[in-house]
C-alpha positions as a LaTeX table, in Angstrom:
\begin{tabular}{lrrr}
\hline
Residue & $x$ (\AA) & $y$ (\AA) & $z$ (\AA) \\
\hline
Unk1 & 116.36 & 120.45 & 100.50 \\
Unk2 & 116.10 & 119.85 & 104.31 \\
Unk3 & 113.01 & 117.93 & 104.91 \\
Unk4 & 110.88 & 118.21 & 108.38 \\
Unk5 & 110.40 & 115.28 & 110.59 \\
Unk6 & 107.31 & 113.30 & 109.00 \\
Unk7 & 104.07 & 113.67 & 111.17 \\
Unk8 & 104.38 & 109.88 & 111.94 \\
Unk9 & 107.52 & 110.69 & 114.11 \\
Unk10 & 105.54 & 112.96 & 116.55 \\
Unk11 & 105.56 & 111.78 & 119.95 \\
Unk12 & 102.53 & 110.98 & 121.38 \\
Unk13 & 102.02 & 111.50 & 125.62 \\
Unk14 & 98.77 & 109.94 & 125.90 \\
Unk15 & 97.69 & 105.90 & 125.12 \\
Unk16 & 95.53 & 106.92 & 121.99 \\
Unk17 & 98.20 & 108.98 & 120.84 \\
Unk18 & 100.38 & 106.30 & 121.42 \\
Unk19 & 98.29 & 103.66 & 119.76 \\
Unk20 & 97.63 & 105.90 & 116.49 \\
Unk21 & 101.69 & 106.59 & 116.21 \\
Unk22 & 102.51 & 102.68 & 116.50 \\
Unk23 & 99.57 & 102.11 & 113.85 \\
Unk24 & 100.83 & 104.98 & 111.65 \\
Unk25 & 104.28 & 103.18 & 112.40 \\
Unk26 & 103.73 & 99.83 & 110.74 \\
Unk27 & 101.87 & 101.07 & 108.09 \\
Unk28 & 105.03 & 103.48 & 107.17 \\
Unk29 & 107.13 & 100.61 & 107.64 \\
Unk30 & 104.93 & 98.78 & 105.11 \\
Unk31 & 105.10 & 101.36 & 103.07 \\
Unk32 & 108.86 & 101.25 & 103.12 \\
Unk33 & 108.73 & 97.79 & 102.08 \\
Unk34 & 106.22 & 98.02 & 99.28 \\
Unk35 & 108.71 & 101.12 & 97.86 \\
Unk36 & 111.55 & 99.08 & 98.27 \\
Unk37 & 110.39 & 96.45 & 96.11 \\
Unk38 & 108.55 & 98.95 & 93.29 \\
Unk39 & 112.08 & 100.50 & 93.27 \\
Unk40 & 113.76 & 97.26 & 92.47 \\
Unk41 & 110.82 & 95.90 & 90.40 \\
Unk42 & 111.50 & 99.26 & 88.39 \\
Unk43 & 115.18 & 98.94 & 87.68 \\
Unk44 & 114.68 & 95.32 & 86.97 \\
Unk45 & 112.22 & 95.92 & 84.40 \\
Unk46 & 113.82 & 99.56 & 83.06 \\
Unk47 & 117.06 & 96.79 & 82.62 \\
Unk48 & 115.47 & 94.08 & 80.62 \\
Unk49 & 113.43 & 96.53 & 78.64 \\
Unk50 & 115.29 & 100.04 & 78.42 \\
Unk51 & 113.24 & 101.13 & 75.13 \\
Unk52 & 109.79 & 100.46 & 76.67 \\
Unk53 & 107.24 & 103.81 & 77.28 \\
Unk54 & 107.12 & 102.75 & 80.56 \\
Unk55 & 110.69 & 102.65 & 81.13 \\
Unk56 & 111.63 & 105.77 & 78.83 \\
Unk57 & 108.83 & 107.87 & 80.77 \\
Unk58 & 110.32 & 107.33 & 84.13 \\
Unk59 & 114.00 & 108.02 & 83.82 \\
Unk60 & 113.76 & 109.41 & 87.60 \\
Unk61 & 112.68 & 105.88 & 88.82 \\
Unk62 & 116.15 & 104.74 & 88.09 \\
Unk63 & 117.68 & 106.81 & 90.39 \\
Unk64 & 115.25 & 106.85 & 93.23 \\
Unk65 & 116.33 & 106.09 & 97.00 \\
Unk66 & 114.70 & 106.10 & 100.16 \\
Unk67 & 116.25 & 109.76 & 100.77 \\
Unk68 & 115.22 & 110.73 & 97.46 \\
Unk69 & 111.02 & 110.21 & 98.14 \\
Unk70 & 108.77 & 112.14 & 100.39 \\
Unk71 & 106.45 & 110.36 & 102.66 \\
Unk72 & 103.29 & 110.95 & 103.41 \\
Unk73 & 99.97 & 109.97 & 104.96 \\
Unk74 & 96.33 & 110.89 & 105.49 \\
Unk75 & 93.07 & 109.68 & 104.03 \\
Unk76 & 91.68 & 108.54 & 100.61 \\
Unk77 & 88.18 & 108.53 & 100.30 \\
Unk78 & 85.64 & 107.20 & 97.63 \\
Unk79 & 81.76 & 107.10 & 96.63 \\
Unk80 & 79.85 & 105.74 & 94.15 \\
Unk81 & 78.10 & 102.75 & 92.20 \\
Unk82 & 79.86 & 102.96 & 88.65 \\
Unk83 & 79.18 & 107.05 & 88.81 \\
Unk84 & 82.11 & 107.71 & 91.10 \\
Unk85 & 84.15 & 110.29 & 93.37 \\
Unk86 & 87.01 & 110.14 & 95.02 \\
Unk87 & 89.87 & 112.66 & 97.32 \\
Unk88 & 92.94 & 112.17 & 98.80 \\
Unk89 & 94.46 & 114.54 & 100.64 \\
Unk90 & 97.88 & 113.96 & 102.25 \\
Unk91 & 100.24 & 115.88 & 104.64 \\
Unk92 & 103.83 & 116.30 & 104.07 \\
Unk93 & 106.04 & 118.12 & 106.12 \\
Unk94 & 104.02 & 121.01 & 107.92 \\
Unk95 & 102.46 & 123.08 & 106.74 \\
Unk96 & 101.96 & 121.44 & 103.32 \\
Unk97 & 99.47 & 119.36 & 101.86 \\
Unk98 & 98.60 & 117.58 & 98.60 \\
Unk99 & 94.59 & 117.39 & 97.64 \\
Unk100 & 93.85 & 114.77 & 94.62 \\
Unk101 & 90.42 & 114.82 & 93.58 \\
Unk102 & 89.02 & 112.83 & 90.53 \\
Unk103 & 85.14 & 112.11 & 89.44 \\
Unk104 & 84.39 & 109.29 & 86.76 \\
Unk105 & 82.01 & 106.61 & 85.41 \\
Unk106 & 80.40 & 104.36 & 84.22 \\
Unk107 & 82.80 & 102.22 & 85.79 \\
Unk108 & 83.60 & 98.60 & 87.72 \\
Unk109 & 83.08 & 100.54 & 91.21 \\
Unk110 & 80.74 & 99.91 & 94.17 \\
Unk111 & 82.69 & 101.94 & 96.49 \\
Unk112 & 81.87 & 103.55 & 100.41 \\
Unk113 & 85.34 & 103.68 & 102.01 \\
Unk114 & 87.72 & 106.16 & 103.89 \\
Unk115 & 91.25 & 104.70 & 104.35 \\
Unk116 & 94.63 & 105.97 & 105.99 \\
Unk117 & 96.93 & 105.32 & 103.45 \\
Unk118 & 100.60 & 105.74 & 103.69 \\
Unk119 & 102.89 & 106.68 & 100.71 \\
Unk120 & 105.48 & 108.55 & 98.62 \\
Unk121 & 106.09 & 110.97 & 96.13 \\
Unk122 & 109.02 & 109.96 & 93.54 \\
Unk123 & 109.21 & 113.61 & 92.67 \\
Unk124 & 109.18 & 117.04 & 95.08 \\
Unk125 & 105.81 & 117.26 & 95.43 \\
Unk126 & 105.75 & 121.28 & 95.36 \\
Unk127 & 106.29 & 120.57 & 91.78 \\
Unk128 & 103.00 & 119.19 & 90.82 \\
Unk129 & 100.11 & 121.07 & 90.13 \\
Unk130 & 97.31 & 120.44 & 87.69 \\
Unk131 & 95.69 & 117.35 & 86.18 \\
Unk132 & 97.32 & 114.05 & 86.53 \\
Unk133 & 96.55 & 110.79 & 85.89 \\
Unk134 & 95.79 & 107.91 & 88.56 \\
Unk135 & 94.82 & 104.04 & 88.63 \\
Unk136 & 92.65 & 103.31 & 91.96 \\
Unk137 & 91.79 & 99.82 & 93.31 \\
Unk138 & 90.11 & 98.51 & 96.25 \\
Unk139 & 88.63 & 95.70 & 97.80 \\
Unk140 & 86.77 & 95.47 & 101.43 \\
Unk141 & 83.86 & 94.59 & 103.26 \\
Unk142 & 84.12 & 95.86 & 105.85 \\
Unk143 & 88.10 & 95.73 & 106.11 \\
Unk144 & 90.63 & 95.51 & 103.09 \\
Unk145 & 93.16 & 97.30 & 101.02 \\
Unk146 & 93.35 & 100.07 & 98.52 \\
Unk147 & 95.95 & 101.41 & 96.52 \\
Unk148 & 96.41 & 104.42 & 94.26 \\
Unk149 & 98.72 & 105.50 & 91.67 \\
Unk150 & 99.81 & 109.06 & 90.36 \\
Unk151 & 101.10 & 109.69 & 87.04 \\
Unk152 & 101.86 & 112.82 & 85.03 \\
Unk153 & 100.11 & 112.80 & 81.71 \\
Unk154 & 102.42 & 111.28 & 79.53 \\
Unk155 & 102.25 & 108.34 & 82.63 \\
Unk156 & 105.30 & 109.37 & 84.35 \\
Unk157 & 104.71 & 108.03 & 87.53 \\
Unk158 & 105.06 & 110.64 & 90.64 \\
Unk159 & 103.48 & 108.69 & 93.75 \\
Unk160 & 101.75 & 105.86 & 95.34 \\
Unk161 & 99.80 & 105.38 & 98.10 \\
Unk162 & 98.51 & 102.40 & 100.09 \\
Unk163 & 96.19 & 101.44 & 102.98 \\
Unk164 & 93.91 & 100.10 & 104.82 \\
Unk165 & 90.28 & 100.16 & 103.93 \\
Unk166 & 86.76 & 100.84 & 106.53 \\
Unk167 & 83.90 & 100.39 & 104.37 \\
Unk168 & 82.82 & 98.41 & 101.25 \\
Unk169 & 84.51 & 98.34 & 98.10 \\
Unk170 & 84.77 & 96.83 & 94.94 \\
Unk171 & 86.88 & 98.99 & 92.63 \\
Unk172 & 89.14 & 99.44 & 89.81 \\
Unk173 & 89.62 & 103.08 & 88.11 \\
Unk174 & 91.95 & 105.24 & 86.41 \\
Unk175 & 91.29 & 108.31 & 84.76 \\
Unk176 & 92.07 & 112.03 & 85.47 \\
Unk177 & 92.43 & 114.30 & 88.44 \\
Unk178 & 93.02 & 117.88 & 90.01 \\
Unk179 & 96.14 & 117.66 & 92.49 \\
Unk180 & 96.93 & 120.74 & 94.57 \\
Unk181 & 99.82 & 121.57 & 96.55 \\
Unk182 & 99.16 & 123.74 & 99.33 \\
\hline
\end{tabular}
């Protein structure tokens, strides 16, 4: 499957444009790194421990590459003091989106954030449709770091995201969700 160029390798003409693709830059190269090492951290484990759920419920981790994930960016957003909601909805190659949204409580969550996160899919994401699973968590006041998991129901993972957070948080979820591919 031929992919299309991500939306982070636009190129700007103007000095905002500019200044949003060199942000949207190092946060993919984080993101690059951070995948890197999950991959590794996966085969590492799925070697020491080859009967563990984990392990057996992710035989697709064992195989994954760079060339085998789809990027993606675009914003995660969350509300809520222990009655929470949150939505992330991603882009992928044009014109396709993903839309995660999940609702919960009581929980350990004082959240009002938006991030940009950056991330992959470990699976084609025109696949996935349906509930799924996630684990969410967040720190910030003002500034800080969020990252979210996506798992199929047996806890098959199929992406991860990560970012940058503007707003207040102090968070820690999982539960259930609605993705859409559009």
């Amino acid at each position: 499957m031929e992919r299309a160029p991500s939306p982070l390798q636009a190129q700007p003409h103007d000095g905002v444009g500019q200044a949003q693709a060199l942000i949207q830059a190092r946060q993919l190269d984080r993101a690059q790194r951070l995948l890197a090492d999950r991959m590794q951290h996966f085969k590492d484990f799925a070697a020491l421990q080859p009967d563990h759920p984990f392990t057996q419920a992710n035989p697709h981790m064992k195989e994954l590459t760079a060339q085998t994930t789809w990027n993606a960016t675009g914003l995660l957003s969350m509300t809520g003091v222990l009655w929470w909601a949150l939505n992330l909805t991603v882009d992928l190659a044009f014109p396709h989106t993903v839309v995660f949204n999940a609702t919960g409580g009581p929980d350990v969550s004082f959240a009002i954030f938006t991030s940009v996160v950056t991330g992959f899919f470990f699976v084609d994401p025109a696949t996935l449709r349906g509930e799924y699973q996630f684990t969410m968590q967040s720190v910030a006041g003002g500034l800080g770091e969020v990252s979210l998991d996506l798992y199929t129901m047996n806890w098959s993972q199929v992406a991860s995201f990560w970012g940058a957070v503007g707003g207040i948080s102090l968070s820690k979820v999982s539960g259930t969700g609605t993705l859409t591919y559009r």
